[in-house]
C-alpha positions in Angstrom: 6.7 -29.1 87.3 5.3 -30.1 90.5 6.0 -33.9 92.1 3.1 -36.5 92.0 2.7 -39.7 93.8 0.8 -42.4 91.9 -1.3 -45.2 94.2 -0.8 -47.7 91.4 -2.4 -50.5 93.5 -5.5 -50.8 95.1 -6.4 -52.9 98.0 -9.8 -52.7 99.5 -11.7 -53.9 102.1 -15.0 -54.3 103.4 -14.3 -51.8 106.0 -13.6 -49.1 103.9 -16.5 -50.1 101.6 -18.4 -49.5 105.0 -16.5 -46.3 105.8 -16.6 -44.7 101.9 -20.8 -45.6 102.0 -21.6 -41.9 104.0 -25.0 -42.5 104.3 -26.0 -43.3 101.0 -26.3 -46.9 101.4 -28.8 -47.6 103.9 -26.6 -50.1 105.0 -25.5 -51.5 108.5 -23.5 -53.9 110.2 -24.8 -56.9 111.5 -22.3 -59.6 112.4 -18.7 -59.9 111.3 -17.0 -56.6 113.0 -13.7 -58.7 113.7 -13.5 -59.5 110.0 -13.8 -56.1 108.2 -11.2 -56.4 106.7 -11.9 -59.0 104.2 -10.6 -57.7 100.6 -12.9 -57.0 97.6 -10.8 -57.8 94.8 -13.0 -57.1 92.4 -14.9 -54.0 91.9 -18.1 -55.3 91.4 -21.1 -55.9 92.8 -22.9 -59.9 92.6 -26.3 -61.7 93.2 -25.4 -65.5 93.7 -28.6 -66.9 92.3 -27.2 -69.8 90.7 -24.8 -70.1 93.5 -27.5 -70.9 95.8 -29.2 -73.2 93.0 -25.9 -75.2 93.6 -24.1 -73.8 90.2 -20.5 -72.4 91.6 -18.4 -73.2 88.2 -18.8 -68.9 87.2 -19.4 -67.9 90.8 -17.9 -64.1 91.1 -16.2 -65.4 95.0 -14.5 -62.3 94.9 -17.0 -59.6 95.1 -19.8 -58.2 96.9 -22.8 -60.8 97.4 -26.3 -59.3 97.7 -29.4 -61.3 98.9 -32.2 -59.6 97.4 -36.1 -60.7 98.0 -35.6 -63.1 95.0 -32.8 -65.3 96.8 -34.2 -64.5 100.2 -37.5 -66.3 99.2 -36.0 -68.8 97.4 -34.0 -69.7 100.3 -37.4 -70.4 102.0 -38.8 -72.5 99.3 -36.2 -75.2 100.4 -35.9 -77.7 103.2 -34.2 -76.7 106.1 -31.4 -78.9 105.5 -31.2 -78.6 102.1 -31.2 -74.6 102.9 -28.7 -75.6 104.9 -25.8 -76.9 102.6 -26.9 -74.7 100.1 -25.8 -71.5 102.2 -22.5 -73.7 103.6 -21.5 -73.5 100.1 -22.2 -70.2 99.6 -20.1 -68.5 102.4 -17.3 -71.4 102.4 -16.4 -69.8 99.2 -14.3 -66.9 100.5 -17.0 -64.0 99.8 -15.8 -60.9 101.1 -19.0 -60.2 102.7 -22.8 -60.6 102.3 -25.4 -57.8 101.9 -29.2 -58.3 102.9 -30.9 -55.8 100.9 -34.7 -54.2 101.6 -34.1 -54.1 105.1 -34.2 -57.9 105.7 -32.9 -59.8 108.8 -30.6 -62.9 108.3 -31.8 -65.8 110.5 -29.4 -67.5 113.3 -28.3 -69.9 111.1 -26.9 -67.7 108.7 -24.9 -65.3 110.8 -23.2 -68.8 112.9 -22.2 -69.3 109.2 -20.7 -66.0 108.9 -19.1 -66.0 112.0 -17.6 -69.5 111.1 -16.6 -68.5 108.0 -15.4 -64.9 109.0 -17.9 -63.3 106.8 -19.6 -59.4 107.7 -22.9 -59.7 107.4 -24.8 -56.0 106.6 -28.1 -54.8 105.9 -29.4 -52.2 103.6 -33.2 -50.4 103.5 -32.5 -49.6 99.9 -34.3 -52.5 97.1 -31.6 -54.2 95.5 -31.6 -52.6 92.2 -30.8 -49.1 93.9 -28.1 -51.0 96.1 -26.5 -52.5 93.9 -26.2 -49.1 91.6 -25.1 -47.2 94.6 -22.7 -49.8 95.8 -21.4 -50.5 92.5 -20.0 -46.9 92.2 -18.6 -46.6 95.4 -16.5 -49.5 94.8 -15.4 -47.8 91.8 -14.6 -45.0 92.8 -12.7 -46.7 96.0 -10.3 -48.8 93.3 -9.9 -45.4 91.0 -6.7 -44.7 89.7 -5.4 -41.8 92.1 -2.2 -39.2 93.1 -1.6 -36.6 94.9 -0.2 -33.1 93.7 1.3 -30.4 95.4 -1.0 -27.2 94.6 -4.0 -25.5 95.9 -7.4 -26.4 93.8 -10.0 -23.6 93.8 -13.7 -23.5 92.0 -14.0 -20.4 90.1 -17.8 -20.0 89.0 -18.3 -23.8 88.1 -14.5 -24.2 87.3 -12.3 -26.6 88.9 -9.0 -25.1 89.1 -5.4 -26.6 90.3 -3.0 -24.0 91.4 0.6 -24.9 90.8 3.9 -23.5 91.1 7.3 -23.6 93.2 7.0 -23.0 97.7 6.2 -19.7 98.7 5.4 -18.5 94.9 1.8 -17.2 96.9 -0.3 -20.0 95.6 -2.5 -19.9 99.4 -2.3 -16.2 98.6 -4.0 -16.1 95.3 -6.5 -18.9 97.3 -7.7 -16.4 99.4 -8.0 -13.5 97.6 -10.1 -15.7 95.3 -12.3 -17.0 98.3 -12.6 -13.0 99.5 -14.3 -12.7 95.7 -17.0 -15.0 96.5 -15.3 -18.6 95.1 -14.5 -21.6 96.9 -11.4 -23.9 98.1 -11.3 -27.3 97.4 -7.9 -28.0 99.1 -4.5 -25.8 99.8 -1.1 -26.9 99.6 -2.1 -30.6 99.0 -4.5 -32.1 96.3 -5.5 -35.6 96.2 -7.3 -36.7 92.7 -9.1 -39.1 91.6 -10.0 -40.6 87.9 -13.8 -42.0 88.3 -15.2 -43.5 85.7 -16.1 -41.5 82.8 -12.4 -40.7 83.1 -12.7 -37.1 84.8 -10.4 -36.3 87.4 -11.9 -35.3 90.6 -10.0 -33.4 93.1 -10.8 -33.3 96.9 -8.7 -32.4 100.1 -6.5 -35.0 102.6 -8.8 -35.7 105.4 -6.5 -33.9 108.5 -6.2 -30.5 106.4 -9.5 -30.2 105.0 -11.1 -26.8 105.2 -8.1 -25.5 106.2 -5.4 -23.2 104.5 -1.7 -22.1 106.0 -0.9 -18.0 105.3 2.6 -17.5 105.7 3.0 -15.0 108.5 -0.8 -16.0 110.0 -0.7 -19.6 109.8 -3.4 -22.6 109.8 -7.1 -20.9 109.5 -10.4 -22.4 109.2 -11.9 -21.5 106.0 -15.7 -22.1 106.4 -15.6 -20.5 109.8 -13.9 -16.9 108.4 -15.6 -17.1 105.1 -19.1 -19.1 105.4 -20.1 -22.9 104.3 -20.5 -21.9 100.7 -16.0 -21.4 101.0 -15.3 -24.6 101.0 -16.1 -27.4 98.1 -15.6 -31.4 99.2 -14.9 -32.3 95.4 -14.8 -30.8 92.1 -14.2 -31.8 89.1 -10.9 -30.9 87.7 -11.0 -28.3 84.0 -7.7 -26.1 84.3 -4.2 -26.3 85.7 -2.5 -23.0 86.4 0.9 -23.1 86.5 2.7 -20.2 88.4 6.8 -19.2 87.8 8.4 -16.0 88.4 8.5 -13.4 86.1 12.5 -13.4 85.6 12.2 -17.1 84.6 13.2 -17.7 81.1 10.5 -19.3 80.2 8.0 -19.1 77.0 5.1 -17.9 77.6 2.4 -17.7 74.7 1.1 -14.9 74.8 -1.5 -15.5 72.2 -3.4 -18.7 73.6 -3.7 -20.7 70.2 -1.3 -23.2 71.1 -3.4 -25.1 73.8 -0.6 -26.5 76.3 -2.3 -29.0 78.1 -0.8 -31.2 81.0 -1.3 -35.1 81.6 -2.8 -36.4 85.4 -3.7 -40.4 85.4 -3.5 -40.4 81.7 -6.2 -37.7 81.3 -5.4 -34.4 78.9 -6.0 -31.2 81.1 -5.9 -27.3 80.0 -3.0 -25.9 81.3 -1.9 -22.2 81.4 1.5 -20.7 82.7 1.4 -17.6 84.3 4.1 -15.3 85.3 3.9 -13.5 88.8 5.2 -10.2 89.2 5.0 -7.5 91.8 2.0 -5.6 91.4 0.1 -7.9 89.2 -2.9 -9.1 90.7 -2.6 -12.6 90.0 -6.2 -13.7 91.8 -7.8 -11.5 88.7 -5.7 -13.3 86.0 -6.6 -16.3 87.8 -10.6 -15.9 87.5 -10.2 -14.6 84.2 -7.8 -17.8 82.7 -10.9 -19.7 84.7 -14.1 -17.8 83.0 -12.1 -18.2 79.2 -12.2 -21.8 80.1 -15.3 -22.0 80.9 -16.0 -20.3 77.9 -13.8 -22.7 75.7 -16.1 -25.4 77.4 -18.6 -24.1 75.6 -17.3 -23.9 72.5 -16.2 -20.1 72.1 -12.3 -19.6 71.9 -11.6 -16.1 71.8 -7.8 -16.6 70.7 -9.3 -18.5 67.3 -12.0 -16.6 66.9 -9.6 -13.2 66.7 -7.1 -15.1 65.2 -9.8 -16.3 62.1 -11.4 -12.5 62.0 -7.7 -10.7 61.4 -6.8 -13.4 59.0 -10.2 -12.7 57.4 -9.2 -8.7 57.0 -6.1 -9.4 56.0 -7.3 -11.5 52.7 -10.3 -9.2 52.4 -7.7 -6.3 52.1 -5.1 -7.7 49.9 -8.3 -8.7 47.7 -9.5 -5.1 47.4 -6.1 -3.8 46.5 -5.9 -6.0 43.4 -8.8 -4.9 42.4 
């Protein structure tokens, strides 16, 4: 079985909150650069309305605080000084950062505050509600349960597909036969996955190797640029696990496919099939075909049961017609 490394903590900061944002948040740095990195313990995303009405007792210090046009025009509805102490409060509390949503500017007060209290101040054209959605799954998905797994992940015609088996068993191989058919890599040699969520795993590629594979004898190539944009796949969802040995390996093999082996990643229950390799066997076909009777048992047809049921239909069909 291949080795896995488990992150089983999670420690992130407002820097790679702004890093893991891509684009989708609207958002932008104002004031604070020196203090990016802040933690966000929790993985949540807060609007400090009664904070700034001077109730701190429940105050969530330890996320994300959003000023929407509710708590922006509040602020305004109160005296200067009185504004003041109220925002003093607010960012003396150890916030990891404050968000200005629908595109609004903090005044000078508030960003010597920030800079006082070493709190990055950013600004977002999104309205709060879509922030807040957007952010809120972002941090999620940066405080995921993750590991890393030695294999090469494919998509074979909607199918995510992890690749595993011993060094030099032709994993990359297989890979790029499979891309030459028309299907995509996700990673090669090194698979980093994620559990978001709705608890589906989610693999993707290290940063430094992505789109890129190593052929023993060739070397490092670059996918997209051999085999077009459409190669290569940023992140996939994870359906099957295809585990490789060699064919002189005593191992069982069910040659039936009614037991269902499955294999466990970050507590999650994935498909697995073993497949032996063999010279001659052309192990990218088996490949696509395990990956399209998946996709199949996805959707609710198992050909193993359903042959398995028809026999054992003949069989009492017969032995009723011969005691007749």
């Amino acid at each position: 079985m291949a080795k896995k490394k488990v992150r089983k903590e999670t420690q992130i900061t407002v820097r790679d909150f702004l890093e893991a944002a891509d684009g989708n948040l609207g958002i932008e740095l104002l004031a604070g650069e020196k203090h990016l990195d802040q933690p966000i313990v929790e993985a949540m995303v807060n609007r400090p309305g009664l904070a700034l009405a001077g109730f701190f007792k429940y105050f969530a210090n330890k996320r994300i605080q959003v000023l929407g046009l509710a708590e922006t025009t509040y602020l305004k509805s109160l005296g200067p000084e009185e504004c003041q102490a109220r925002l003093r409060r607010l960012f003396k509390a150890r916030i990891p950062c404050v968000v200005f949503s629908r595109n609004r500017r903090p005044s000078k007060e508030i960003k010597i505050l920030a800079e006082t209290y070493r709190v990055p101040l950013l600004r977002s054209k999104l309205v709060t509600g879509d922030f807040i959605n957007r952010a809120t799954l972002v941090v999620e998905n940066l405080t995921a349960p993750r590991t890393r797994r030695h294999g090469t992940m494919v998509e074979i015609k909607g199918i995510g597909v992890l690749i595993q088996g011993k060094s030099g068993i032709g994993k990359s191989e297989i890979a790029l036969a499979l891309l030459e058919s028309g299907h995509s890599l996700v990673s090669d040699d090194s698979v980093l996955l994620m559990r978001d969520s709705t608890r589906q795993l989610i693999g993707s590629a290290p940063e430094l190797t992505r789109y890129h594979m190593e052929i023993r004898g060739i070397g490092f190539i670059h996918v997209s640029s051999l085999f077009g944009i459409t190669s290569i796949r940023k992140r996939k969802a994870l359906d099957l696990v295809v585990e490789l040995i060699r064919g002189d390996e005593k191992t069982k093999i069910d040659r039936t496919g009614l037991t269902g082996k499955s294999c466990s990643i970050l507590g999650v229950s994935v498909p697995m099939v073993t497949v032996p390799v063999a010279p001659g066997r052309d192990m990218a076909n088996v490949i696509e075909v395990a990956a399209m009777n998946q996709k199949l048992k996805n959707l609710g047809h198992d050909a193993a049961k359903e042959l398995n049921e028809s026999i054992i239909a003949h069989n009492i069909k017969s032995a009723s017609n011969k005691k007749r």
